[in-house]
C-alpha distance (Angstrom), angle and dihedral (degrees) to the residues before:
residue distance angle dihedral
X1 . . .
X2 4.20 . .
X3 3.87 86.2 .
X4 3.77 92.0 63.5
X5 3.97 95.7 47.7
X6 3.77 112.6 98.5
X7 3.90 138.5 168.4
X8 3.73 90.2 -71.1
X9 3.76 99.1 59.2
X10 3.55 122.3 81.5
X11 3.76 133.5 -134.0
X12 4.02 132.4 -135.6
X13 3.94 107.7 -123.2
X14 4.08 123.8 -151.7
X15 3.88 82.6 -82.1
X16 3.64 100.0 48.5
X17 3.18 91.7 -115.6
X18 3.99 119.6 138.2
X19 3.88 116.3 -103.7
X20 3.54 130.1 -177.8
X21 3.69 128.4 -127.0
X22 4.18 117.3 -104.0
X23 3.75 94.9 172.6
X24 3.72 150.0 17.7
X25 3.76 124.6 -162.4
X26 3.29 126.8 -176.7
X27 4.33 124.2 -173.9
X28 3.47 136.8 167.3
X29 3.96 121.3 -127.9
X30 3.83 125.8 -168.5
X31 3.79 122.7 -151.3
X32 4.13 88.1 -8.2
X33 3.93 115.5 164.8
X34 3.74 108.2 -123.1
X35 3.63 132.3 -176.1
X36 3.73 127.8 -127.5
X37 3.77 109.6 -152.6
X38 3.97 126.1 -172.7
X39 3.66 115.8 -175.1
X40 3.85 123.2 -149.6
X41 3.70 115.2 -82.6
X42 3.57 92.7 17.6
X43 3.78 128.0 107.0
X44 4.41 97.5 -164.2
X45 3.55 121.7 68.7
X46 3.47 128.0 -150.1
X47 3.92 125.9 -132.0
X48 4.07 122.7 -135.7
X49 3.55 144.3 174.2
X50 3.51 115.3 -117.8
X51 4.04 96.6 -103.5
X52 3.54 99.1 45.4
X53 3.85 110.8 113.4
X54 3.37 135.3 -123.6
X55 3.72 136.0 -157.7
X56 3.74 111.7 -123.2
X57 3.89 134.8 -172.4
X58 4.37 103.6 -84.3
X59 3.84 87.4 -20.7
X60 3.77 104.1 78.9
X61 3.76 123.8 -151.3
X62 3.95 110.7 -7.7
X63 3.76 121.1 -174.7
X64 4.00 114.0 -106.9
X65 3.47 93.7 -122.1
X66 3.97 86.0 61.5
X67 3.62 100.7 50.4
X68 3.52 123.2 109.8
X69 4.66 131.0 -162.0
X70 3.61 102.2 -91.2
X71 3.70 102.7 41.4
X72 3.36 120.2 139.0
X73 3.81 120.0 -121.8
X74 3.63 131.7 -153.4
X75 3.23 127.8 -141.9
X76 4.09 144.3 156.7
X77 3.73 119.7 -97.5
X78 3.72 90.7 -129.8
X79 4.01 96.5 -175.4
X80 3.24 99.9 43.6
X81 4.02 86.5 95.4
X82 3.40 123.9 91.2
X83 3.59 130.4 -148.3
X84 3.97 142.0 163.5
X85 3.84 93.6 -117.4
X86 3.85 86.7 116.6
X87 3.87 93.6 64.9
X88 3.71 94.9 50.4
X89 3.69 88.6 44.5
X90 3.95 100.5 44.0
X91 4.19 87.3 44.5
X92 3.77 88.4 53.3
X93 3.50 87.0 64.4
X94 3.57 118.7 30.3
X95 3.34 134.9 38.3
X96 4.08 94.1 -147.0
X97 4.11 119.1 101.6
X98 3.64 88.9 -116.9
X99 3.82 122.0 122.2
X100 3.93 91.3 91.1
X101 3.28 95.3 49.6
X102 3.80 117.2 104.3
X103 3.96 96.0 -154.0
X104 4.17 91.5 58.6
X105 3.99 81.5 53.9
X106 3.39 94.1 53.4
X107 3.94 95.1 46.2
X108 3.90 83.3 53.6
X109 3.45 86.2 62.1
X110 3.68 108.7 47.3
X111 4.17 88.5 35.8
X112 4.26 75.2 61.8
X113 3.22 94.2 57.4
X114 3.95 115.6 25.5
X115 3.90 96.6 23.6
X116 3.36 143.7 93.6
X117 4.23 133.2 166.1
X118 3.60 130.6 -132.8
X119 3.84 130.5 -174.0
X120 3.87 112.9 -140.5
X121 3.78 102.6 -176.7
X122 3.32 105.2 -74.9
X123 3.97 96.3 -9.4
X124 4.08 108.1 97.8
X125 3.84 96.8 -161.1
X126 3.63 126.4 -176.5
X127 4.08 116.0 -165.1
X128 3.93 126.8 -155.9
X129 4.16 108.9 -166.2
X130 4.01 109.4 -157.5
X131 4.26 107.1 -174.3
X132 3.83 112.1 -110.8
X133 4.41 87.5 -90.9
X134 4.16 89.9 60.9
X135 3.75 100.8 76.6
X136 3.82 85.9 127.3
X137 3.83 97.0 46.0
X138 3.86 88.9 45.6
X139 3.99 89.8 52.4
X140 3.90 88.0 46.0
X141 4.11 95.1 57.4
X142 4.27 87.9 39.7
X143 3.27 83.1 60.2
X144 4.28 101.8 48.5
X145 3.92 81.4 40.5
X146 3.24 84.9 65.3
X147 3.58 112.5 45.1
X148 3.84 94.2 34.5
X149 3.39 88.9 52.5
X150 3.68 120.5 10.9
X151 4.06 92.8 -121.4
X152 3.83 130.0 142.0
X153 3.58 108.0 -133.4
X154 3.65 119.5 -143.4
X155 3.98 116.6 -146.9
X156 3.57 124.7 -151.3
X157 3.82 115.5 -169.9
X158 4.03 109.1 -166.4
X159 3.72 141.7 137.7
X160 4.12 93.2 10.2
X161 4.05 87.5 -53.2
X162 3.92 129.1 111.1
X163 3.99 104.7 -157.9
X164 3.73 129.0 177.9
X165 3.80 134.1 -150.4
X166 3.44 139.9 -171.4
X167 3.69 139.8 166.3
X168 4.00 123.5 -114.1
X169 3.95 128.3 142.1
X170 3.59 102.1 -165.5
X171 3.65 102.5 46.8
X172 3.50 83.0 41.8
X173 3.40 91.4 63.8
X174 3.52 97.1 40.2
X175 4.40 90.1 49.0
X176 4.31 79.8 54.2
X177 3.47 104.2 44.5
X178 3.95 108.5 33.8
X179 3.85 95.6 28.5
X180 4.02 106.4 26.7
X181 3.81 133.9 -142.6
X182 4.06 132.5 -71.8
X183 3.33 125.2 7.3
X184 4.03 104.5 -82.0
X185 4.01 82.5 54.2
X186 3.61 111.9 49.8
X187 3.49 132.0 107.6
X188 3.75 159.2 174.8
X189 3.62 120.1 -110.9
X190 3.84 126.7 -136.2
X191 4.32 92.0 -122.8
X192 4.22 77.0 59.9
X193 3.53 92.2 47.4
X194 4.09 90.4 51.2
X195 3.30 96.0 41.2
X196 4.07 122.3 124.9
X197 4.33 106.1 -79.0
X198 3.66 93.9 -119.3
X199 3.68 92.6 58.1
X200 3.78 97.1 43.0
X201 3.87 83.2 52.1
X202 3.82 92.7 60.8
X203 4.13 88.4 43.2
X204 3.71 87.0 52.6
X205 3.86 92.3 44.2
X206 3.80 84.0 55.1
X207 3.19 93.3 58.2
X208 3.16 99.5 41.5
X209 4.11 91.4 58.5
X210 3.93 87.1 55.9
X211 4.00 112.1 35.1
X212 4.29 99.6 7.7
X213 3.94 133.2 88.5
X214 3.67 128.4 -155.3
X215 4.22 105.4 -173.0
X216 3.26 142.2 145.2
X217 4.04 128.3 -102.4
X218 3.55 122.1 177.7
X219 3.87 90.2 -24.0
X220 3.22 91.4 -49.9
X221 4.25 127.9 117.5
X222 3.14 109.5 -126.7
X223 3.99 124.2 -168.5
X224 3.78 131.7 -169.7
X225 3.43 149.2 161.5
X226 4.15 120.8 -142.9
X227 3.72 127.5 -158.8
X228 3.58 135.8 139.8
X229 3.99 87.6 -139.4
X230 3.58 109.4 92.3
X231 4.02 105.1 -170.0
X232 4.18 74.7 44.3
X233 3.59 89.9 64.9
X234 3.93 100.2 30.7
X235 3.95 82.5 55.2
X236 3.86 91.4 52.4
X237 4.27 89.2 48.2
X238 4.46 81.2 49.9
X239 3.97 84.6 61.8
X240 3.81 107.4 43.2
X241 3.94 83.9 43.2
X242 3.85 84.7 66.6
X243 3.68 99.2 45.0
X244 4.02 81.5 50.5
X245 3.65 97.5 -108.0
X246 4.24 116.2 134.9
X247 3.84 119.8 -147.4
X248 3.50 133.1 166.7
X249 4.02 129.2 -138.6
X250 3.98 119.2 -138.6
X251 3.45 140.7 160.7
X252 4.20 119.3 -68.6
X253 3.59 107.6 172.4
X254 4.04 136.4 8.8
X255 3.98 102.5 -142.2
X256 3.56 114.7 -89.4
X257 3.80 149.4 152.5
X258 3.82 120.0 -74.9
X259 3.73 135.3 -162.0
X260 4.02 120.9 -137.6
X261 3.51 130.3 159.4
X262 3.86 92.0 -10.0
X263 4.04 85.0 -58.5
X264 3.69 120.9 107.3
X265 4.29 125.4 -132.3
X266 3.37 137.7 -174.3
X267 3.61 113.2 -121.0
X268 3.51 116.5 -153.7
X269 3.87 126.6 -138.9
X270 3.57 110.9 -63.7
X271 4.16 128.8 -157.3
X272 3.92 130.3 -146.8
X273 3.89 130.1 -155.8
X274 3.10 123.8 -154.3
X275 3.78 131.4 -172.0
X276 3.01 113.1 -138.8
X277 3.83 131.3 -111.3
X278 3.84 101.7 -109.5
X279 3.88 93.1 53.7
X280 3.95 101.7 45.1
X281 3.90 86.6 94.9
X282 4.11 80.6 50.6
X283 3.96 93.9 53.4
X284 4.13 91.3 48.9
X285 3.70 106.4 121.6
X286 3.69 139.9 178.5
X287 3.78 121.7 -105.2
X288 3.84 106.0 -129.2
X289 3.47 115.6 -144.8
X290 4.33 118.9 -65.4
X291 3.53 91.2 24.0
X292 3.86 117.1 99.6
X293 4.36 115.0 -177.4
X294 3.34 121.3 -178.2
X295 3.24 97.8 -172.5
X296 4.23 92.9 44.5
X297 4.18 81.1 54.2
X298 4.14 82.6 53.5
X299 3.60 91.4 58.1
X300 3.80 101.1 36.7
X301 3.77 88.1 52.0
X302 3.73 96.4 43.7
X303 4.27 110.8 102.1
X304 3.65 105.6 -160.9
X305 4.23 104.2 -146.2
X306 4.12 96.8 -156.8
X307 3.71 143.4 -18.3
X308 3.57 108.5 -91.3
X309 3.94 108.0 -165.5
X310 3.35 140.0 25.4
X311 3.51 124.0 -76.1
X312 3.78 112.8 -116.0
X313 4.15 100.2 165.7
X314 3.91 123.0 38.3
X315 3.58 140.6 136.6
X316 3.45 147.4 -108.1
X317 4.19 118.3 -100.8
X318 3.75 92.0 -103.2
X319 3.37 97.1 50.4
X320 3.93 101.9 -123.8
X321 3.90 100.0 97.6
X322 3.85 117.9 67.1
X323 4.09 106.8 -165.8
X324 4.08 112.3 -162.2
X325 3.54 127.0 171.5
X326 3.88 128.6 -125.3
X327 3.79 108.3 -98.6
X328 3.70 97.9 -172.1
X329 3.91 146.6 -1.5
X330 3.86 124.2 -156.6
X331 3.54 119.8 -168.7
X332 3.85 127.1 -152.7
X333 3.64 155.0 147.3
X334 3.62 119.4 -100.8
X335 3.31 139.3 -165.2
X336 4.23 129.9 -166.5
X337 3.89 134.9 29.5
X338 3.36 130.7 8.1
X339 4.26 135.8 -178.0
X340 3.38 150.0 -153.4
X341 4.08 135.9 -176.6
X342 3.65 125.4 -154.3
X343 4.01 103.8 -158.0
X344 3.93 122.8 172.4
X345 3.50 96.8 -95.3
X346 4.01 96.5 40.7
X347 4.52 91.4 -135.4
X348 3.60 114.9 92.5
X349 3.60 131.8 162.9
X350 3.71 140.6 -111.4
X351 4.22 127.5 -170.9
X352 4.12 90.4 -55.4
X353 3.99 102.8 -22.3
X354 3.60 128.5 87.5
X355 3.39 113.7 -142.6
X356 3.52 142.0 -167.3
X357 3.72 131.3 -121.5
X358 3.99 116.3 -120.2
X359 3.58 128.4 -115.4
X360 3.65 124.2 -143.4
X361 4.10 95.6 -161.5
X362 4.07 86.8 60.8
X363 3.92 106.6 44.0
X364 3.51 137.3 -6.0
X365 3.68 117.9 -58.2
X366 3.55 100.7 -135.1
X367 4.03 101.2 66.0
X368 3.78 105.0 41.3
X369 3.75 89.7 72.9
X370 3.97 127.8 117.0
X371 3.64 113.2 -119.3
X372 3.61 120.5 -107.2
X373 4.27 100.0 -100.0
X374 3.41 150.7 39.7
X375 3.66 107.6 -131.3
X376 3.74 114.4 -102.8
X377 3.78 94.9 -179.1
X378 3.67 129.5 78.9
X379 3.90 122.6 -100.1
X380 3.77 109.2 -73.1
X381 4.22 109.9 -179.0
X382 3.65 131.4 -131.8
């Protein structure tokens, strides 16, 4: 949320490189035509005036106002870096020789999607739930549990649902801090997003065995990720674009009322990614030893005959450009608060857009301001 940034935050420049923030303008407009822009693959837009630039594919920075559905946005591949942040973070934490070892990735990944902590005085306990169809997978994490971590895992089998506990302080702590609590809270943290490919593969195949889907629809393989945590799943699309791997984000459920155990819930909103066709065969991964994935086998046996569509996201040959075309444009009036940062390098960037940051000397002030939010909502048209 722009109206929560101050001069202590930093911003990502077209190099995804951190800046830091010089100025901070604020205006207000009346009746000012803005421009609603959602990129492909992305489920936010992003609001601008009309003469704010924007960094385009072998074009540079074109004015809002100018751009047109089906241009081709540039934009660093900010996770395509590696670093050993993940050591020193893992280390600070636990005691166990683990952050090289593919099978703790994994559990990261299914703990992200099937598990949840609670404190019990002074029991730390950390709970997997498998559905009542999973003895096998269930069986399969007892067992990492185990040698990861030498812990007995208690299994509770009630209500149609298999789910595991065990008791662990420090990874406890380290599920809490650097990955949060309940679903609408969790998330992926940046020394995950950096860390070496082949382990993000095995977090990502993790979570795939809990919260993804690889099926088949109308011969087609089809493989996606379902959460009702939005930055969750935006995070998720951050990593597979640095492995090289495109996905969109869309729409799974519309809130509505749910029926469990003769009680009824309201189920909030819920999102879907999906990876798209052309990169499946880019997502294939080997199963290291101890894990078994039936639906990783799905997708390592699947032979995709042709491309099907047209591409409208890719990268560039090394990896650290990701190009993705505009999917739509709405155009309205807009009335209230507008803002601009000046940073060091004068590019910062928004939810998939670089941007540019305005100068007063060149044009006036007041219309080459970003608008106040980051659209929450899904796409509604003109």
């Amino acid at each position: 949320d722009v109206e929560k940034v101050d001069h202590n935050r930093k911003l990502i420049n077209e190099n995804g490189e951190l800046v830091s923030i010089k100025v901070f303008q604020r205006r207000q407009k009346t009746d000012a035509e803005i421009f609603k822009i959602k990129p492909t693959g992305s489920f936010r837009t992003t609001t601008f005036t009309g003469e704010h630039p924007i960094l385009l594919k072998d074009k540079g920075f074109i004015k809002a106002k100018d751009l047109k559905v089906g241009d081709w946005l540039e934009l660093p591949n900010l996770y395509h870096k590696q670093d050993i942040r993940y050591k020193e973070k893992i280390t600070e934490y636990l005691e166990e020789d683990v952050g090289d070892n593919e099978l703790f990735w994994w559990f990261l990944g299914v703990w992200l999607g099937d598990g949840c902590n609670n404190k019990n005085k002074n029991s730390h306990d950390i709970y997997i739930a498998f559905g009542k169809n999973q003895e096998d997978q269930a069986k399969q994490c007892a067992k990492v549990i185990s040698n990861l971590f030498n812990r007995s895992v208690l299994t509770c089998i009630k209500n149609g649902g298999n789910t595991q506990r065990f008791t662990h302080k420090k990874l406890y702590e380290l599920l809490e801090i650097e990955f949060g609590r309940y679903s609408y809270n969790k998330k992926i943290p940046e020394w995950v997003k950096t860390a070496p490919e082949k382990l993000k593969r095995m977090f990502l195949l993790g979570y795939l065995d809990s919260d993804g889907s690889a099926f088949f629809d109308k011969n087609l393989l089809r493989v996606t990720y379902t959460s009702n945590n939005l930055e969750l799943l935006e995070s998720v699309q951050d990593i597979l674009y640095g492995i090289g791997i495109t996905s969109s984000i869309t729409i799974h459920q519309k809130e509505h009322m749910s029926r469990f155990n003769n009680k009824d819930y309201l189920s909030k909103e819920s999102y879907k990614l999906n990876i798209l066709t052309d990169s499946i065969r880019e997502f294939k991964t080997d199963l290291p030893t101890g894990i078994i994935s039936e639906k990783m086998n799905r997708i390592n046996l699947y032979q995709q005959k042709s491309n099907y569509h047209k591409k409208k996201s890719y990268f560039s040959e090394d990896l650290k450009k990701i190009y993705l075309q505009i999917d739509k444009i709405n155009i309205s009036l807009y009335t209230g608060t507008v803002y601009n940062f000046e940073c060091d390098t004068h590019t910062y960037m928004c939810r998939n857009i670089v941007t540019h940051n305005c100068d007063p000397l060149t044009t006036n002030l007041a219309v080459r301001f970003i608008i106040v939010r980051i659209e929450q909502n899904r796409w509604k048209s003109l």
